[in-house]
Backbone bond lengths (Angstrom), bond angles and torsions (degrees), N, CA, C in turn:
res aa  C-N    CA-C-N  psi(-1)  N-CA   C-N-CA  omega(-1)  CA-C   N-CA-C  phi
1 X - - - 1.465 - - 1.530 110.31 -
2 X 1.232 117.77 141.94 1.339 119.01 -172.77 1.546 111.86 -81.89
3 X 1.688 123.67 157.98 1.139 126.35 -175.57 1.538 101.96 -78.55
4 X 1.404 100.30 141.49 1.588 114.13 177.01 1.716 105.16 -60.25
5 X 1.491 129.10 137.96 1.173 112.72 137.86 1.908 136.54 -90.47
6 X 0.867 118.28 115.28 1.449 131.54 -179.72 1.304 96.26 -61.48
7 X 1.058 130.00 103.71 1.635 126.80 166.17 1.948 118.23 -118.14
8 X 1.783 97.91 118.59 1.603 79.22 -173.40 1.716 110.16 -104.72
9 X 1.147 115.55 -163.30 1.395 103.45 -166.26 1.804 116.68 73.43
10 X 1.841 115.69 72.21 1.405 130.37 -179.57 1.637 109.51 -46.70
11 X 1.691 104.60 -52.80 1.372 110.69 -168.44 1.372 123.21 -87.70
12 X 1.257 115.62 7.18 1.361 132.57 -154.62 1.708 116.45 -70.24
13 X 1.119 129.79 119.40 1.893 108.95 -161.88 1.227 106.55 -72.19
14 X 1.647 134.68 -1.37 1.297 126.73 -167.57 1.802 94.83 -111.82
15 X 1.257 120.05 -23.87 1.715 114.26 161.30 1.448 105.29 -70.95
16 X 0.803 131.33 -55.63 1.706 127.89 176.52 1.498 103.47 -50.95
17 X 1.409 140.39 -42.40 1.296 122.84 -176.36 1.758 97.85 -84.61
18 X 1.393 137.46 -30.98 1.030 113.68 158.12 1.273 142.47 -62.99
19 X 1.137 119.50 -3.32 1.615 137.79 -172.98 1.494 87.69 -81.07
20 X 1.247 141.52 -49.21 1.404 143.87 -161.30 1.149 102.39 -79.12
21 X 1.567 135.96 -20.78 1.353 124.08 -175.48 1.446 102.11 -106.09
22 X 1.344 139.69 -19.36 1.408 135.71 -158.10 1.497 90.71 -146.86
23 X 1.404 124.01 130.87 1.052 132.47 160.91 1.636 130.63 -110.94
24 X 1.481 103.24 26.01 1.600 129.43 177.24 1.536 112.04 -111.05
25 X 1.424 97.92 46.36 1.182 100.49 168.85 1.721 137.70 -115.52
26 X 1.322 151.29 159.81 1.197 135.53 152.86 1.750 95.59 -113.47
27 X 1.884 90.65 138.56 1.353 93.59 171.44 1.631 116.03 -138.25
28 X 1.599 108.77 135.65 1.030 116.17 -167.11 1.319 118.82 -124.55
29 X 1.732 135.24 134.39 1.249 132.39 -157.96 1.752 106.77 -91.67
30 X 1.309 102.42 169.43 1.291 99.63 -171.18 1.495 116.50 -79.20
31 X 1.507 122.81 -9.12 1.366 125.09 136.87 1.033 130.23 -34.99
32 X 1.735 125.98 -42.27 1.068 125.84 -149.67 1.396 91.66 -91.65
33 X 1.752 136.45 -16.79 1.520 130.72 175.71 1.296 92.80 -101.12
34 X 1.160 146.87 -34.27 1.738 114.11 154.90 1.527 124.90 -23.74
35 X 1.080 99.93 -59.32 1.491 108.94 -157.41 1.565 98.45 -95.83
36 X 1.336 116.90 -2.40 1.692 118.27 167.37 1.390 111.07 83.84
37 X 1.198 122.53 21.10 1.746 120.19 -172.82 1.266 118.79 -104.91
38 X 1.496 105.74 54.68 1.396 136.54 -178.45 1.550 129.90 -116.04
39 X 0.940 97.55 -1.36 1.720 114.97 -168.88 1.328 131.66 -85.95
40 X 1.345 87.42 -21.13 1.874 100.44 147.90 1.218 132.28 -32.29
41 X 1.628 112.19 -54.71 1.260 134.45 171.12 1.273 116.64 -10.86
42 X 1.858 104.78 -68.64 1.559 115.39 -177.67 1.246 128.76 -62.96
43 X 1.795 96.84 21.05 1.865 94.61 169.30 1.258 117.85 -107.72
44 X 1.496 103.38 0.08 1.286 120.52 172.66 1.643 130.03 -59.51
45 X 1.016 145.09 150.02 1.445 130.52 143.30 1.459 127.90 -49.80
46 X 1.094 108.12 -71.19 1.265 95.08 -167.55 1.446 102.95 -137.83
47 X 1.262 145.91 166.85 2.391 122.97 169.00 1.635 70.61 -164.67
48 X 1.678 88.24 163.90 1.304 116.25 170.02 1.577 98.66 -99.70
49 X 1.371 135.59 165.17 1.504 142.68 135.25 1.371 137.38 -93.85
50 X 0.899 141.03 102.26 1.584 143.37 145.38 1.365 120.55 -47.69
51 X 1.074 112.77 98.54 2.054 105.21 156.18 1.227 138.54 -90.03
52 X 0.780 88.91 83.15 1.996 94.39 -175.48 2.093 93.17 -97.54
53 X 0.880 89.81 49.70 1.781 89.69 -176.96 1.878 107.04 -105.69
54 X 1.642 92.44 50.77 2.026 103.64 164.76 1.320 129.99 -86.92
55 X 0.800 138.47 -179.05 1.457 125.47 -175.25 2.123 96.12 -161.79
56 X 1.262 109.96 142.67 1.158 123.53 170.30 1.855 104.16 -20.29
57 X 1.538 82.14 140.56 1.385 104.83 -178.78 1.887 119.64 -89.92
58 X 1.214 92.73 -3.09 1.689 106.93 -173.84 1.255 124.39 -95.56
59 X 1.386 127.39 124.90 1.477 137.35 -159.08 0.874 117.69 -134.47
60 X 1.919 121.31 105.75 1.190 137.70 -155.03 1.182 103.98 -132.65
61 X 1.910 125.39 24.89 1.326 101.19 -163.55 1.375 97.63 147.40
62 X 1.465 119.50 155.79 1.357 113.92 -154.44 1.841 84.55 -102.06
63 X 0.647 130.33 0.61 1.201 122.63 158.59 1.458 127.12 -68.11
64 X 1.426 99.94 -52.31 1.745 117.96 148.23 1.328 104.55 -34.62
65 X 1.164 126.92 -81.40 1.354 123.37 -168.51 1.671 112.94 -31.33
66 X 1.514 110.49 -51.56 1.435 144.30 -142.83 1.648 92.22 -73.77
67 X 1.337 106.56 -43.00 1.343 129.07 -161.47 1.816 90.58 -76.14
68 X 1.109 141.20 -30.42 1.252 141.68 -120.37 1.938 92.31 -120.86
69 X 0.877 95.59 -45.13 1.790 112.60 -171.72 1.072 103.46 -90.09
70 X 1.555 142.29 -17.55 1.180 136.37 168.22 1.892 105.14 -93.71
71 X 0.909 145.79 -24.22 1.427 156.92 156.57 1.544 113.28 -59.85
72 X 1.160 108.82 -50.14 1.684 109.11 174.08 1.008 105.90 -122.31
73 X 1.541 151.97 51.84 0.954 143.32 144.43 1.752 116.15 -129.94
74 X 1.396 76.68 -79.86 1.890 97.53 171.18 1.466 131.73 -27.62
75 X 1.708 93.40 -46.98 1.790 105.52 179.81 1.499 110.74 -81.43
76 X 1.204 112.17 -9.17 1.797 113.97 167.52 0.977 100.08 -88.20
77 X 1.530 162.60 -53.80 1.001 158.09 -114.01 1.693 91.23 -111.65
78 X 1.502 108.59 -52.67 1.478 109.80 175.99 1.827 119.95 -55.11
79 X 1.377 116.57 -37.02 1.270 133.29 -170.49 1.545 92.96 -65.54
80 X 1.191 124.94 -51.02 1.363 114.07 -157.51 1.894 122.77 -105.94
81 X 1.938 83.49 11.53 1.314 103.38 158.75 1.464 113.79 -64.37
82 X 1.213 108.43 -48.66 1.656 116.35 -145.10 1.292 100.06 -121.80
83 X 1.242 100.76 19.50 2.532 92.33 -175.41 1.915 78.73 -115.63
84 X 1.097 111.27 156.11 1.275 141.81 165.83 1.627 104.08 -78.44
85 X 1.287 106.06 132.37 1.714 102.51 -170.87 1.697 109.26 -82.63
86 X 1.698 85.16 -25.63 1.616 77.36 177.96 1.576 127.17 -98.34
87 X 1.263 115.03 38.45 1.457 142.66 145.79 1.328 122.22 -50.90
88 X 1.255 95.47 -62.73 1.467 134.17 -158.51 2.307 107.91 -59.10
89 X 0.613 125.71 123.81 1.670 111.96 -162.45 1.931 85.61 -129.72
90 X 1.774 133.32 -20.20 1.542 116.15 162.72 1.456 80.42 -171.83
91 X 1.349 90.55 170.68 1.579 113.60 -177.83 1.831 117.20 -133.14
92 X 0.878 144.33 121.21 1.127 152.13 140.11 1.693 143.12 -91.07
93 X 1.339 90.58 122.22 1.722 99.11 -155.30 1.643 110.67 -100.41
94 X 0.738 108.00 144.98 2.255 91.42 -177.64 1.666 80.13 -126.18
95 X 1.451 93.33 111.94 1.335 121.01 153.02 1.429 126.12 -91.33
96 X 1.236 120.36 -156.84 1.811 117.19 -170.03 1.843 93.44 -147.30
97 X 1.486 98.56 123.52 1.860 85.11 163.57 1.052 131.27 -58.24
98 X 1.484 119.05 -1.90 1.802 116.43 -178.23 1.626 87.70 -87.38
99 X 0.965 155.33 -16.25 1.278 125.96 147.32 1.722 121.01 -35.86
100 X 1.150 110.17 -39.95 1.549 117.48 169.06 1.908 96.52 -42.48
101 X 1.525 111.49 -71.42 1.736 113.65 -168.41 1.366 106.09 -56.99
102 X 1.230 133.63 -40.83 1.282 149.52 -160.55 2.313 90.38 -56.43
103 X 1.248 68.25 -65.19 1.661 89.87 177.59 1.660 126.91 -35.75
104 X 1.627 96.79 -36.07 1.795 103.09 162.03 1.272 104.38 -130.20
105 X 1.331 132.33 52.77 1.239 146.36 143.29 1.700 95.43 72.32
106 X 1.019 112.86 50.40 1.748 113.56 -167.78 1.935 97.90 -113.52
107 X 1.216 115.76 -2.30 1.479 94.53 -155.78 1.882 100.90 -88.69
108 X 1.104 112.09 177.56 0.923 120.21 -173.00 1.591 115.46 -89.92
109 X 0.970 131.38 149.80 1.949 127.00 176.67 1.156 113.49 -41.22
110 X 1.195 110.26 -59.19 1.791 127.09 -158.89 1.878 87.22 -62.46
111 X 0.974 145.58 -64.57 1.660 165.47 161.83 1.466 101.84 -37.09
112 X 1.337 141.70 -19.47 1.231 132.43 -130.35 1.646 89.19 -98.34
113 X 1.353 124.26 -71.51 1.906 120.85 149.57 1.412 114.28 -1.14
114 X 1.035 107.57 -95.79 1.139 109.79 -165.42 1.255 126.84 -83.93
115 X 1.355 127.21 18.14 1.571 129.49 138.80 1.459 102.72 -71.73
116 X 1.414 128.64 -44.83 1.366 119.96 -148.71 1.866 88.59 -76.08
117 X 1.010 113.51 -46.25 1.596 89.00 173.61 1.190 125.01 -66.83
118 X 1.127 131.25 -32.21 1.694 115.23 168.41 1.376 113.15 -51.20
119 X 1.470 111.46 -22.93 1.750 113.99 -156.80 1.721 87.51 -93.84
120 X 1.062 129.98 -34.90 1.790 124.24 157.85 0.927 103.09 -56.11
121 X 1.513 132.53 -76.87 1.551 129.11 -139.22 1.609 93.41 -60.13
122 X 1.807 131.18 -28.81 1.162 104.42 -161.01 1.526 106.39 -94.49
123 X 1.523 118.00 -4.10 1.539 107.79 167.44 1.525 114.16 -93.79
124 X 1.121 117.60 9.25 1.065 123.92 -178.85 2.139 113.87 -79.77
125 X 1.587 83.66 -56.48 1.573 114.03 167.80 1.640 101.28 -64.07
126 X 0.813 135.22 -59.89 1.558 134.51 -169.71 1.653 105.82 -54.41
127 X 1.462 119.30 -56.57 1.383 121.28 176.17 1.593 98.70 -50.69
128 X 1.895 122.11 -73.61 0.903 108.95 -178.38 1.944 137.93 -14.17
129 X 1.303 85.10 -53.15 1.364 103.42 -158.34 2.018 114.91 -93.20
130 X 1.327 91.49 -8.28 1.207 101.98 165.90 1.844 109.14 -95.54
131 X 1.181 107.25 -32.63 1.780 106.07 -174.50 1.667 93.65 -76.92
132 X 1.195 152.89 -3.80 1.070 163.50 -116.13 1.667 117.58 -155.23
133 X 1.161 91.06 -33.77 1.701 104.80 -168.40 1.497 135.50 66.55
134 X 1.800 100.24 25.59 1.713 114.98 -154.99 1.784 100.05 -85.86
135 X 1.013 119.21 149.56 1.573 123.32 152.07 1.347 120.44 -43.31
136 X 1.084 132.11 135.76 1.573 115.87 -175.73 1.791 100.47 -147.29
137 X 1.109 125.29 135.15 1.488 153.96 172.76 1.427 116.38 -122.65
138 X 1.809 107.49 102.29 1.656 96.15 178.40 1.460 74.57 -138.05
139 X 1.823 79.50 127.71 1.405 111.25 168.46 1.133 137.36 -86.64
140 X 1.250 158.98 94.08 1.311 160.51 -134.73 1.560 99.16 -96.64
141 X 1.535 154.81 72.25 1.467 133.55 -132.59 1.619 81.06 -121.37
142 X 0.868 110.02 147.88 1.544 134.34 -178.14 1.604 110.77 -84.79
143 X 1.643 116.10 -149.98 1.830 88.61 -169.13 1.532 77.66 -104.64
144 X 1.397 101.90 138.57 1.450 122.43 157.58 1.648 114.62 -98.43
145 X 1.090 115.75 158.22 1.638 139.25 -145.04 1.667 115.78 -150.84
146 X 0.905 131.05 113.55 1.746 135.90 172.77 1.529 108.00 123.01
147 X 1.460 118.11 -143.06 1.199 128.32 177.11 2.065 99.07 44.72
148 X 1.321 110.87 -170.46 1.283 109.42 -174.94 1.518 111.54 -78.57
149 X 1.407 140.81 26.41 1.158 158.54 163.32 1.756 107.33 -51.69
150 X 1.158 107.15 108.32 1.782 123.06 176.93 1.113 131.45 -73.96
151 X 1.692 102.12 -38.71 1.371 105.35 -172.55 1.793 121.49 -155.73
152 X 1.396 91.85 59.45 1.743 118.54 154.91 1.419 114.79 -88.84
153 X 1.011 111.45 153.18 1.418 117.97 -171.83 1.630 122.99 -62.06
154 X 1.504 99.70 -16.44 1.628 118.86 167.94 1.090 126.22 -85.23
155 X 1.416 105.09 -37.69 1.685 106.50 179.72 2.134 106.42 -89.27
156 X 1.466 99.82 -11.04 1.560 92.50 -178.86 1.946 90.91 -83.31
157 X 1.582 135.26 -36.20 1.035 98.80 153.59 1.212 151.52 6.82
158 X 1.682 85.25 -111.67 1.574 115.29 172.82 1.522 106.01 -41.51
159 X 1.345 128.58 -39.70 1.538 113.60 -159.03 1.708 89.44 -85.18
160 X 1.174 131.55 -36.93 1.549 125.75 168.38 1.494 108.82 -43.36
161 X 1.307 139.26 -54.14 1.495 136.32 155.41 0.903 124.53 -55.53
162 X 1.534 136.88 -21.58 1.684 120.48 166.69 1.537 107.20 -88.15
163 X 1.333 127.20 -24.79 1.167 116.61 -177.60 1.915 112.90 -109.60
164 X 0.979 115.05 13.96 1.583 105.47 170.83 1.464 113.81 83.65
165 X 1.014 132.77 27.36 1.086 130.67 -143.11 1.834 107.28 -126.44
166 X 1.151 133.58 146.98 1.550 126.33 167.32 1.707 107.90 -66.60
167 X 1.232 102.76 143.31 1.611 130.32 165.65 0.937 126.03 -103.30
168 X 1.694 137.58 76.62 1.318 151.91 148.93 1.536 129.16 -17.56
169 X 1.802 123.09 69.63 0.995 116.51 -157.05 1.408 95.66 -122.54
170 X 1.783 117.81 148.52 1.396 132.88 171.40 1.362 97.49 -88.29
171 X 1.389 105.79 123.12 1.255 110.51 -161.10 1.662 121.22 -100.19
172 X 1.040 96.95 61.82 2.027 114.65 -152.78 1.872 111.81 -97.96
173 X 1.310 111.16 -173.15 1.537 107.98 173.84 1.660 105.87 -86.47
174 X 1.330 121.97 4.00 1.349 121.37 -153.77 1.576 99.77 -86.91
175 X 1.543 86.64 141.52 1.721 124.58 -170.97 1.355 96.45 -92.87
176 X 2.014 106.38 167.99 1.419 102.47 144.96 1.970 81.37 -169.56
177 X 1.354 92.55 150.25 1.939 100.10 177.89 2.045 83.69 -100.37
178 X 1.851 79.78 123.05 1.479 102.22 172.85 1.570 112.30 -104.03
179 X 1.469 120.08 157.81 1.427 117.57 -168.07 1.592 99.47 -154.44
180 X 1.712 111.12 130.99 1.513 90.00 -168.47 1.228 99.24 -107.31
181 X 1.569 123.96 173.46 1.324 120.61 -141.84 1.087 117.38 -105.22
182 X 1.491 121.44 22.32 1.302 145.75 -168.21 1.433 96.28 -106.15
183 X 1.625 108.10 -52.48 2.186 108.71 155.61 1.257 123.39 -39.97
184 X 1.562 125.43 -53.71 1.326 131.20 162.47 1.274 127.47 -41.48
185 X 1.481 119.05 -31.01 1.393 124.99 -164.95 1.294 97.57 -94.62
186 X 1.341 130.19 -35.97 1.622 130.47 -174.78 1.580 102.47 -80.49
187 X 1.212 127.35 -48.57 1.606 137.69 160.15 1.851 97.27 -14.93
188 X 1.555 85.85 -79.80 1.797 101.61 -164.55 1.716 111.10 -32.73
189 X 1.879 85.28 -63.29 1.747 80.42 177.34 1.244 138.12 -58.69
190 X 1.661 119.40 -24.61 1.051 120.89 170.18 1.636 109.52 -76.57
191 X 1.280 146.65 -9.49 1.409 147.82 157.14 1.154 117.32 -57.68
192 X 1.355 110.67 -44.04 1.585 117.69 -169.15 1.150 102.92 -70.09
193 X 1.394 130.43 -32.75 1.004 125.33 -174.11 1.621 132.77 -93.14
194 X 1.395 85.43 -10.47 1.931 101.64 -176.17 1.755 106.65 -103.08
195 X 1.289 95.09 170.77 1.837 100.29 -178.25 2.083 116.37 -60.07
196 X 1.277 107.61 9.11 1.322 104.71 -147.17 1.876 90.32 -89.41
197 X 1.248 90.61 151.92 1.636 109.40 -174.00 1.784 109.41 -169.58
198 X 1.334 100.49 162.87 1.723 99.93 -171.10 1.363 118.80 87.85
199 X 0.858 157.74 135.88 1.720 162.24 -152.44 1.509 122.32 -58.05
200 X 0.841 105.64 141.35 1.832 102.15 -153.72 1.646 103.59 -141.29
201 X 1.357 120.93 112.55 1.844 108.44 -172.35 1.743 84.32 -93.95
202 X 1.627 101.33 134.50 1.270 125.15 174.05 1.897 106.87 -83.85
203 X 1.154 147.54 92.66 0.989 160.46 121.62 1.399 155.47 -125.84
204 X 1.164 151.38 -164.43 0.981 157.48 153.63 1.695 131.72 -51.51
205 X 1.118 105.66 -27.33 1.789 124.11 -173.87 1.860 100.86 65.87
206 X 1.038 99.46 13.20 1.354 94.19 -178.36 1.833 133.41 -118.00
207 X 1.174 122.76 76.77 2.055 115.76 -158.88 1.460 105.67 -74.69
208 X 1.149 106.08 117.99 1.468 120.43 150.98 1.322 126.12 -68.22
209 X 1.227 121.89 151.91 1.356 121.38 171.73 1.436 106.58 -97.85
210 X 1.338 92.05 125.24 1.910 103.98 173.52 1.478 119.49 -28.88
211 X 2.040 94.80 -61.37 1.789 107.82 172.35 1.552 98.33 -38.98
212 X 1.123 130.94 -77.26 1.360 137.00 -130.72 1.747 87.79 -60.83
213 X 1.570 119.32 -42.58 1.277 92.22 -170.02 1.758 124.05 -82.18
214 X 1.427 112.72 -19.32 1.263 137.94 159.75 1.625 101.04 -28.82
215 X 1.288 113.18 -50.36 1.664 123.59 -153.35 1.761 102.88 -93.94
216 X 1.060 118.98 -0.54 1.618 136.67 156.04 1.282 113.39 -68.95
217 X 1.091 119.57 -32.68 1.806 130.19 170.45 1.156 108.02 -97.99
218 X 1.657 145.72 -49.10 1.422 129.72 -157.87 1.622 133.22 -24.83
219 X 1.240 88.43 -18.35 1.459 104.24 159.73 1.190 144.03 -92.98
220 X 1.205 105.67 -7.77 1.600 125.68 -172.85 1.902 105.75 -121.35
221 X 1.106 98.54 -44.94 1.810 107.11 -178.49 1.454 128.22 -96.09
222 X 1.074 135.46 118.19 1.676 137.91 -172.36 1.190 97.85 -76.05
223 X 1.825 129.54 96.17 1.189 125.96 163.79 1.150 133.72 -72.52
224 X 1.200 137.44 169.21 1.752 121.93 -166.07 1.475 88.18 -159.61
225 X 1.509 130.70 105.14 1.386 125.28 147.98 1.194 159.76 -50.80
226 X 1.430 125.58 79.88 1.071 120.19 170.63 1.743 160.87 -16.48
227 X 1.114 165.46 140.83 1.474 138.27 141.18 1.626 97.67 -84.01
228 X 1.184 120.92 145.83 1.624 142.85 159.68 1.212 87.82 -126.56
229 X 1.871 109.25 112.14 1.278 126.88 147.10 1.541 130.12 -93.76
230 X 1.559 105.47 15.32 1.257 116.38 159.43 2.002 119.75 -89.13
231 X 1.386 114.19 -15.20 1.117 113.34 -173.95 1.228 117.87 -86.06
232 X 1.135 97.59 135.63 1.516 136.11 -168.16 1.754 95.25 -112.04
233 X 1.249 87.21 94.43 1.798 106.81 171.49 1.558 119.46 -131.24
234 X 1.704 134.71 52.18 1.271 135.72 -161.83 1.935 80.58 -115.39
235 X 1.663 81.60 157.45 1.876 96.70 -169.61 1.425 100.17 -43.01
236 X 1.811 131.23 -45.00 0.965 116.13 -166.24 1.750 142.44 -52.41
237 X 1.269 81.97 -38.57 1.443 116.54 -174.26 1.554 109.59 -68.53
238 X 1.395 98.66 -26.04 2.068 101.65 -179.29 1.590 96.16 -106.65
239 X 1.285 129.33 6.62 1.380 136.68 163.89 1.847 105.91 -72.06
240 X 0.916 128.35 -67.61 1.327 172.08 -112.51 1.979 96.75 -126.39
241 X 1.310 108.05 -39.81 1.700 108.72 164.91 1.218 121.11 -86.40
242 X 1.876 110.85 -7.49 1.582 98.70 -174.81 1.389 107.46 -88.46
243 X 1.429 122.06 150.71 1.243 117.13 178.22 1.439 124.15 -70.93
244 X 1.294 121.50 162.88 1.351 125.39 167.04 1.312 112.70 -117.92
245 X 1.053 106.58 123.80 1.740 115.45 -177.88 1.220 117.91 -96.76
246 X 1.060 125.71 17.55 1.472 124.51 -151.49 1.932 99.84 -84.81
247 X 1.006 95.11 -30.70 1.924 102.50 -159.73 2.054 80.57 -90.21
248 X 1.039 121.37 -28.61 1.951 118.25 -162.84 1.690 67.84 -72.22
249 X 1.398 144.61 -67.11 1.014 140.05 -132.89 1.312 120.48 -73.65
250 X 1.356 103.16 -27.64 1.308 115.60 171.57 1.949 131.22 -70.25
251 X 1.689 75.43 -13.97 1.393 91.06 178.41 1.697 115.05 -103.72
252 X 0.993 89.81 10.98 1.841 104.42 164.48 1.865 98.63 63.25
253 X 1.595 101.71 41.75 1.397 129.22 150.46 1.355 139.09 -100.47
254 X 1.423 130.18 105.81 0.830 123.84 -166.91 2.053 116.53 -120.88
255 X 1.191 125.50 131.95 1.185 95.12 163.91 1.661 121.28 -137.59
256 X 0.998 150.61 175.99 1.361 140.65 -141.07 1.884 93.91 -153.22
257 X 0.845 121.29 127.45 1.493 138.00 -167.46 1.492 104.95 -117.83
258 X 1.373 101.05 78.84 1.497 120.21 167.30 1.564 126.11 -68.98
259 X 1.768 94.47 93.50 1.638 99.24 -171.66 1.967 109.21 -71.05
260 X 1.316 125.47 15.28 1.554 107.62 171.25 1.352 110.13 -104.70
261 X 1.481 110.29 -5.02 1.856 117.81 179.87 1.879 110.71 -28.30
262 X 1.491 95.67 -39.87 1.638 103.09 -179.63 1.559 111.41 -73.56
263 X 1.028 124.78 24.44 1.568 115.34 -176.50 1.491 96.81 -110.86
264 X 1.420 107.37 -20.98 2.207 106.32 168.52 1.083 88.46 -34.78
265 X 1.559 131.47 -71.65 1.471 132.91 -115.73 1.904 108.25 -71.74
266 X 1.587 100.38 -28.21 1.439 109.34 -179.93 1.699 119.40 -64.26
């Protein structure tokens, strides 16, 4: 019988695209480790975990904040109160590469939150899982794009072209390697299942320039330029966002970042 995956984070667009590929899963929202209604678990033999347990990056308010540390923080901390470690058979964490900027003090304000909790939650999990003896997978995943995802810089695009609408773009040299989340979900399963453990950047190895994809629409989308005086665009910082594939590769993962995908939309 196959190992259960434990996946938390209900609303999450990368549990929903895994739900479609693996149907050995239990999934539980980040409510449900608020309120502790997780404890079932330990009647289990053995489950893997997924954390996709993030929550919006936007901070309007100390409630925002409030909202932010209990979603990525709290519900890990609670989960691994009350689960038995030796349940546990690997773990997989979905981190963010701006933990990479976070890391040499490069990230930007608006980002600055919620890197610093990924950059806890993943030493948090690492101690865990080393005092423990657990498998551990922390993913560093770059910006992913598709699935029911609203508001990435790809899908606010595209939704500016299906609905008529202006596109608010900083109109800079700045890159980013995109990955859609349907890649992530096939990635995962093939991890869970192979020897691979230790930190892993989830992308493409490949940065696009924002312009370049902006200029796939100029014909279709009424752009309107911005200033963002929060961006943080110096060589380092787009050093430091490109992915490294070297460890996906080793795992006889590959993925290929097909820049005409946007020509469906026409």
């Amino acid at each position: 019988m196959a190992i259960l995956n434990v996946i938390i984070g209900k609303r999450s667009n990368l549990t929903n695209e895994i739900s479609k590929i693996s149907k050995e899963n239990l999934i539980f929202s980040n409510k449900d480790l608020l309120k502790k209604k997780f404890t079932k678990l330990n009647r289990l033999k053995k489950f893997n975990v997924i954390f996709n347990n993030s929550s919006s990056m936007n901070i309007d308010s100390s409630k925002d904040i409030e909202f932010m540390v209990k979603n990525n923080l709290i519900t890990t901390l609670n989960f691994f109160d009350l689960i038995n470690p030796k349940k546990i058979n690997k773990i997989i964490y979905s981190s963010s590469i701006s933990v990479k900027l976070y890391e040499k003090n490069l990230i930007n304000k608006s980002r600055y939150l919620y890197a610093f909790l990924k950059f806890t939650n993943e030493k948090y999990i690492f101690n865990y899982c080393k005092k423990n003896n657990i498998k551990l997978i922390i993913c560093r995943i770059s910006n992913m794009y598709g699935g029911k995802e609203k508001y990435t810089f790809i899908n606010n695009l595209i939704n500016s072209y299906k609905n008529n609408k202006v596109f608010y773009f900083n109109n800079t040299n700045e890159s980013r390697d995109f990955i859609h989340v349907n890649d992530v979900a096939k990635i995962y399963m093939k991890l869970i299942k192979n020897n691979a453990t230790g930190y892993l950047e989830i992308g493409t190895g490949k940065l696009i320039k924002l312009k370049d994809l902006v200029a796939i629409f100029k014909d279709k989308v009424k752009v309107k330029n911005v200033i963002n005086k929060n961006n943080n665009n110096n060589d380092q910082s787009m050093k430091l966002l490109k992915i490294n594939t070297t460890l996906l590769k080793k795992y006889s993962i590959k993925i290929i970042w097909n820049f005409f995908f946007l020509l469906y939309f026409f």
